[in-house]
Residue frames as qw, qx, qy, qz and C-alpha x, y, z in Angstrom:
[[0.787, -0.180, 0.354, -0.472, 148.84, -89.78, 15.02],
 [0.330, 0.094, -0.938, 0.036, 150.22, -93.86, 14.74],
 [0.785, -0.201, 0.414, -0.415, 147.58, -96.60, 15.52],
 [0.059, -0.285, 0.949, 0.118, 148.89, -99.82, 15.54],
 [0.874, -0.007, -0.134, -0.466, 146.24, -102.81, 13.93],
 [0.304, -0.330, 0.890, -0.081, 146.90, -106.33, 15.47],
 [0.732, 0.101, -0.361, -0.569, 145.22, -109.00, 13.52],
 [0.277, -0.320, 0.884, -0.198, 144.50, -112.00, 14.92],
 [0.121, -0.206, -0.912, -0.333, 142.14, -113.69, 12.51],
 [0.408, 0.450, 0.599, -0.522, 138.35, -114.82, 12.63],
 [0.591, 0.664, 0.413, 0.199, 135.81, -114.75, 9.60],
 [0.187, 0.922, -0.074, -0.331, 137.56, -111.25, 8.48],
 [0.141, 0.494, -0.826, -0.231, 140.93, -112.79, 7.30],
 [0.643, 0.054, 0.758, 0.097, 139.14, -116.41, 6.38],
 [0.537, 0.462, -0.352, -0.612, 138.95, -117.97, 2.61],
 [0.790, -0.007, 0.606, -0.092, 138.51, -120.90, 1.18],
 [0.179, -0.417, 0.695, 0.558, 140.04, -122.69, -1.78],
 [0.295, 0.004, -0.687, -0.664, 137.65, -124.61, -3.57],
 [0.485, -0.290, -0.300, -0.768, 134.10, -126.37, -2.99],
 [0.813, -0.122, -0.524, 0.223, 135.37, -129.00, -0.94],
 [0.563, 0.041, -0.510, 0.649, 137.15, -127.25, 1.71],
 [0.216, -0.812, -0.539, 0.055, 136.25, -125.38, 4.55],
 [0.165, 0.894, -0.295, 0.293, 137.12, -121.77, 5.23],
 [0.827, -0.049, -0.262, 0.495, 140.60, -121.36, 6.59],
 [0.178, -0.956, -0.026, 0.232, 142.03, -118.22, 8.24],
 [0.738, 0.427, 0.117, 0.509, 144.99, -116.67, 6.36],
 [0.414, -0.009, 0.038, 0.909, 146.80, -113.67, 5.94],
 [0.163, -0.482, -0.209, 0.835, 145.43, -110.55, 6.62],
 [0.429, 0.504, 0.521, 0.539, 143.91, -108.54, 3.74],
 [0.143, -0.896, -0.413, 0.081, 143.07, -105.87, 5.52],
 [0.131, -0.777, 0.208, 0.579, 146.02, -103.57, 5.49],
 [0.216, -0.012, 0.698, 0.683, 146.16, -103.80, 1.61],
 [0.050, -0.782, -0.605, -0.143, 142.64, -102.90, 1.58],
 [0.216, -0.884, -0.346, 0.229, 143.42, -99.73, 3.62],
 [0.465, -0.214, 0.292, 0.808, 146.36, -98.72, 1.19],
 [0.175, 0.493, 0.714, 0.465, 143.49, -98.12, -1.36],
 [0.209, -0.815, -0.527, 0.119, 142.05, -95.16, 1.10],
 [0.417, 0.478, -0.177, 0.753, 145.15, -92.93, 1.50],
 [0.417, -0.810, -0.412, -0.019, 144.77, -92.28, 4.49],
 [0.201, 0.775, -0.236, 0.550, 146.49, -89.46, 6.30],
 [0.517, -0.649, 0.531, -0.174, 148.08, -91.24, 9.59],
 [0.305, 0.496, -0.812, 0.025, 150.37, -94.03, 9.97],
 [0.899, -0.165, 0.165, -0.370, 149.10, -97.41, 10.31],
 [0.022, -0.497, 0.865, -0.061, 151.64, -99.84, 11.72],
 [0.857, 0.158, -0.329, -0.365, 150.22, -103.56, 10.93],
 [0.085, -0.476, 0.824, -0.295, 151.42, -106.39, 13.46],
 [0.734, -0.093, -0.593, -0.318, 150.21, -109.88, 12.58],
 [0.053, -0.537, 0.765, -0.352, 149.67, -111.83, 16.09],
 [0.368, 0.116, 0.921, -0.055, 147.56, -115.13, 15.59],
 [0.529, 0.172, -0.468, -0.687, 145.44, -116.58, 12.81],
 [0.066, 0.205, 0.977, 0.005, 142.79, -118.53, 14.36],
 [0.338, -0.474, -0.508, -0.635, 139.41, -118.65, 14.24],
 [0.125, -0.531, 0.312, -0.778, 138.28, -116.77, 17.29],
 [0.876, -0.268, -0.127, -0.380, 136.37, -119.94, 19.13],
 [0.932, -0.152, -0.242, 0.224, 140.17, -121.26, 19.69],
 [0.261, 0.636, -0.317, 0.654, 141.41, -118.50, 21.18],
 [0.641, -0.046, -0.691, 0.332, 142.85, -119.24, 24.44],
 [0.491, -0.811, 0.068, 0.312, 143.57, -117.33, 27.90],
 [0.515, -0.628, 0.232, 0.536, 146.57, -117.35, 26.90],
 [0.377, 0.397, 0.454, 0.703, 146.35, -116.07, 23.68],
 [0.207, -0.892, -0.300, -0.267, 144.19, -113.60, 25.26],
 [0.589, -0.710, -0.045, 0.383, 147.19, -112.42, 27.46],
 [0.552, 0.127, 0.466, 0.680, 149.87, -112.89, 24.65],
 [0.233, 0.640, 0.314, 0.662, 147.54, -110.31, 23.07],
 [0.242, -0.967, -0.026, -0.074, 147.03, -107.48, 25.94],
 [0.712, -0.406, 0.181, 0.543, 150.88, -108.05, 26.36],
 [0.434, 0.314, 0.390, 0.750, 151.43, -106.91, 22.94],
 [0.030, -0.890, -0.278, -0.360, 148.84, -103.98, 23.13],
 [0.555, -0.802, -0.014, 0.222, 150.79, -102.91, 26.77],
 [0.619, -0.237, 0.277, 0.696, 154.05, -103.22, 24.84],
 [0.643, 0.273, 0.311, 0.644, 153.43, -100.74, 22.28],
 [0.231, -0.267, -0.164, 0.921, 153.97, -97.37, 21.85],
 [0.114, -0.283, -0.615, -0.727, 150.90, -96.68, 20.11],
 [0.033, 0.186, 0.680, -0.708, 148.32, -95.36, 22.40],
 [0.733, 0.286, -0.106, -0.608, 145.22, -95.84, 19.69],
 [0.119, -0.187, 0.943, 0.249, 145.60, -99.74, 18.80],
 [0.696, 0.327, -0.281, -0.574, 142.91, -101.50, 16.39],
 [0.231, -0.071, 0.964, 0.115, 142.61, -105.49, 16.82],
 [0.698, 0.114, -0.469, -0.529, 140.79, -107.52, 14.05],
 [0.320, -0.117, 0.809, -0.479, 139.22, -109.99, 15.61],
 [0.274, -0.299, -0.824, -0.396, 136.42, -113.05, 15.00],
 [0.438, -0.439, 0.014, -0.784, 133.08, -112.09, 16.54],
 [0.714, -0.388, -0.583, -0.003, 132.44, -115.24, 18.67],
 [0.667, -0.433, -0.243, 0.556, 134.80, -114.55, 21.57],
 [0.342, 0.421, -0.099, 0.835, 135.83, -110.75, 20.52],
 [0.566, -0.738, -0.173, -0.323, 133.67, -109.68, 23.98],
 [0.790, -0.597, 0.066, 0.121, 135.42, -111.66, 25.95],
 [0.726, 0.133, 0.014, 0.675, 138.88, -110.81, 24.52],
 [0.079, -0.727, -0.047, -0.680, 137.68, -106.88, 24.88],
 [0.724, -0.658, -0.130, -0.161, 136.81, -107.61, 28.62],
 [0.868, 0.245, -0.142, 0.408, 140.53, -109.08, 28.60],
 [0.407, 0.445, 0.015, 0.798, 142.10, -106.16, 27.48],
 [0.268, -0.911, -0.159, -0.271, 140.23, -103.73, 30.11],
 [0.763, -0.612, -0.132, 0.161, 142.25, -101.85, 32.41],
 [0.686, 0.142, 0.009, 0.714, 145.46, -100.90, 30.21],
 [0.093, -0.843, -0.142, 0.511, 146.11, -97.63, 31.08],
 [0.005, 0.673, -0.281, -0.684, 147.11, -94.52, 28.39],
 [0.180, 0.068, 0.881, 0.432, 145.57, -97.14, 25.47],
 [0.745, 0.226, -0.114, -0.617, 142.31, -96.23, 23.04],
 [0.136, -0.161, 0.934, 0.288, 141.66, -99.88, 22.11],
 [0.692, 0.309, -0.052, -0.650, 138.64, -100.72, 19.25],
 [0.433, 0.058, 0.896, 0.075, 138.06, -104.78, 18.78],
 [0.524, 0.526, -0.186, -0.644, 136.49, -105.23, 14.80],
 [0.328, 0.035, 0.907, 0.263, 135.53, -108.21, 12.67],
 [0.554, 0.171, -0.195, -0.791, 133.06, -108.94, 10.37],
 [0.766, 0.197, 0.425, -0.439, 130.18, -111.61, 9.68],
 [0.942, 0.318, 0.084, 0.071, 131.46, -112.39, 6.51],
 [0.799, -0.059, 0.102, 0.589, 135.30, -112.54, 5.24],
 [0.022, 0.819, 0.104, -0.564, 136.88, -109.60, 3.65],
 [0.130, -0.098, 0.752, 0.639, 138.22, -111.10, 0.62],
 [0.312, 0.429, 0.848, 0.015, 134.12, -111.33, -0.07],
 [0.024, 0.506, 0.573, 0.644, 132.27, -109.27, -2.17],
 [0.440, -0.602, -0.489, -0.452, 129.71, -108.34, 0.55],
 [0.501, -0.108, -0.538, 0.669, 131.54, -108.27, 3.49],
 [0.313, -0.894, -0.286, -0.146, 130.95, -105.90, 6.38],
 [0.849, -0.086, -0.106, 0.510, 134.43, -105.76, 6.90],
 [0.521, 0.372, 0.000, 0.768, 135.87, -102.54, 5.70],
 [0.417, -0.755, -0.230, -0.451, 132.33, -101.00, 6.56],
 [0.696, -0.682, -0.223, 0.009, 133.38, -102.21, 10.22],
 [0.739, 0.131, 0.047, 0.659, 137.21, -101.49, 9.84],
 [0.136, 0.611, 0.256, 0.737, 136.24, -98.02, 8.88],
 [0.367, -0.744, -0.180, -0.529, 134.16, -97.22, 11.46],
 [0.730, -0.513, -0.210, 0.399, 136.76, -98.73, 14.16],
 [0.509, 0.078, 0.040, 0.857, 139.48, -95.84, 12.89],
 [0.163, -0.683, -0.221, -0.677, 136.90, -93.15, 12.90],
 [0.738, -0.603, -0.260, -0.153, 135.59, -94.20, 16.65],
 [0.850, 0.088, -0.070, 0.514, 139.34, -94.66, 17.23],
 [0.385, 0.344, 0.022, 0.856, 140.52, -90.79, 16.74],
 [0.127, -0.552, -0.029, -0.823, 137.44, -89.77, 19.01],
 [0.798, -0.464, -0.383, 0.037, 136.59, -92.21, 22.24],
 [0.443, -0.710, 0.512, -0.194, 138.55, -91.43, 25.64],
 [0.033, -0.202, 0.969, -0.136, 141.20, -94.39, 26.74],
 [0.630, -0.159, 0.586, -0.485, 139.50, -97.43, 27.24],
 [0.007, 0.027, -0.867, -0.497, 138.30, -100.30, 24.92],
 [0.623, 0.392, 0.064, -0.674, 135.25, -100.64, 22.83],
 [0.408, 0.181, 0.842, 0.302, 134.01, -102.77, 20.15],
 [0.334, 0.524, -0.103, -0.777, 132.76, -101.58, 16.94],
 [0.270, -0.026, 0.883, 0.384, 130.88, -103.62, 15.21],
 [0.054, 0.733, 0.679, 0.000, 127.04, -103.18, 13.20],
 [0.133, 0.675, 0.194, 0.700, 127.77, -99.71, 12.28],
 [0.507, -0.802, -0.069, -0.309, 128.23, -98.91, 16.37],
 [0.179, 0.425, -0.717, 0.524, 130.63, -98.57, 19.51],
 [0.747, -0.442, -0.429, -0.249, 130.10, -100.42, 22.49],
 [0.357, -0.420, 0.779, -0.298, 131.68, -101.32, 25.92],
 [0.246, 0.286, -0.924, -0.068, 132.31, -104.63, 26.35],
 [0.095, 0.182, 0.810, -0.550, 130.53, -105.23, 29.39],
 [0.327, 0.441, 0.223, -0.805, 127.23, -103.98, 26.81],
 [0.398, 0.501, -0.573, -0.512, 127.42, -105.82, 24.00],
 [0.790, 0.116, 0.579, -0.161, 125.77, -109.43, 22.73],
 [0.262, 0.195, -0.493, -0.806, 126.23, -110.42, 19.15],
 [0.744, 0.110, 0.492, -0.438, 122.99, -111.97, 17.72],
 [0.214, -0.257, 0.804, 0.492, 123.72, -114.33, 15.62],
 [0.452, 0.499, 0.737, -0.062, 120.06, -115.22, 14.49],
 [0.146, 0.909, 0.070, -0.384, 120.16, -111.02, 13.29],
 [0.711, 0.190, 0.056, 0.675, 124.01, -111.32, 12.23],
 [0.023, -0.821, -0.035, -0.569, 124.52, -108.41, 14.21],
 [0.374, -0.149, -0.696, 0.594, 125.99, -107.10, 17.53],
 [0.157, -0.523, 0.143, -0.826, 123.87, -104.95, 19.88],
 [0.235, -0.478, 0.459, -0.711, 123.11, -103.96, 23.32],
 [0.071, 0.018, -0.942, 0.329, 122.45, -106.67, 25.94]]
């Protein structure tokens, strides 16, 4: 089994430098985190934007279902920032012969506390057993797109 992870930023891959500055989205951490697990499949890691998920475009939102359509992976894993990761799921609907699981977390993943891996985790699990289609996995749960609110008052996602 190969699942490809696209990262495209949000709070999961932000940090900040010192007390002055606000967060910033960066590099990835996540597939250095998941070296630490050993896992037993091949996880192919394909950086394809590092914003924070409120300036993702349309056309970043194409740019990415292009990429998912191009690859040969047919399980793909996108990190993602929770504002807009609905409507980038909603996007994606439609690819044919593609599992696809949208994940972020509430707080970074360089943090201490994060929910990150927690959510990270449970997209690869959710991953190896869902039919085609796309989901979000976020709050210790799967969703459809077309089902899913986050609340932000809760810091959580669930059902509409």
């Amino acid at each position: 089994m190969s699942i490809t992870i696209f990262t495209t930023g949000g709070t999961i891959d932000k940090d900040y430098f010192d007390a002055l500055s606000e967060y910033q989205v960066v590099e990835s951490v996540i597939p250095a985190k998941l070296e630490l697990f050993h896992l037993g499949y091949a996880l192919h890691v394909e950086p394809l934007l590092r914003k924070d998920s409120l300036e993702i475009t349309d056309e970043d939102r194409q740019f990415i279902r292009e990429k998912v359509m191009a690859s040969t992976a047919e399980k793909c894993l996108i990190t993602h920032g929770s504002d807009t990761m609905v409507q980038t799921a909603e996007a994606l609907k439609g690819i044919e012969g593609k599992t696809i699981v949208l994940t972020g977390a509430m707080k970074p993943a360089r943090f201490h506390d994060t929910d990150a891996i927690f959510n990270v985790g449970v997209a690869l699990g959710a991953l190896q057993t869902l039919d085609e289609g796309v989901y979000v996995a976020m709050s210790g749960r799967i969703f459809k797109p077309d089902e899913v609110v986050k609340n932000r008052s809760k810091m959580r996602f669930e059902l509409k």
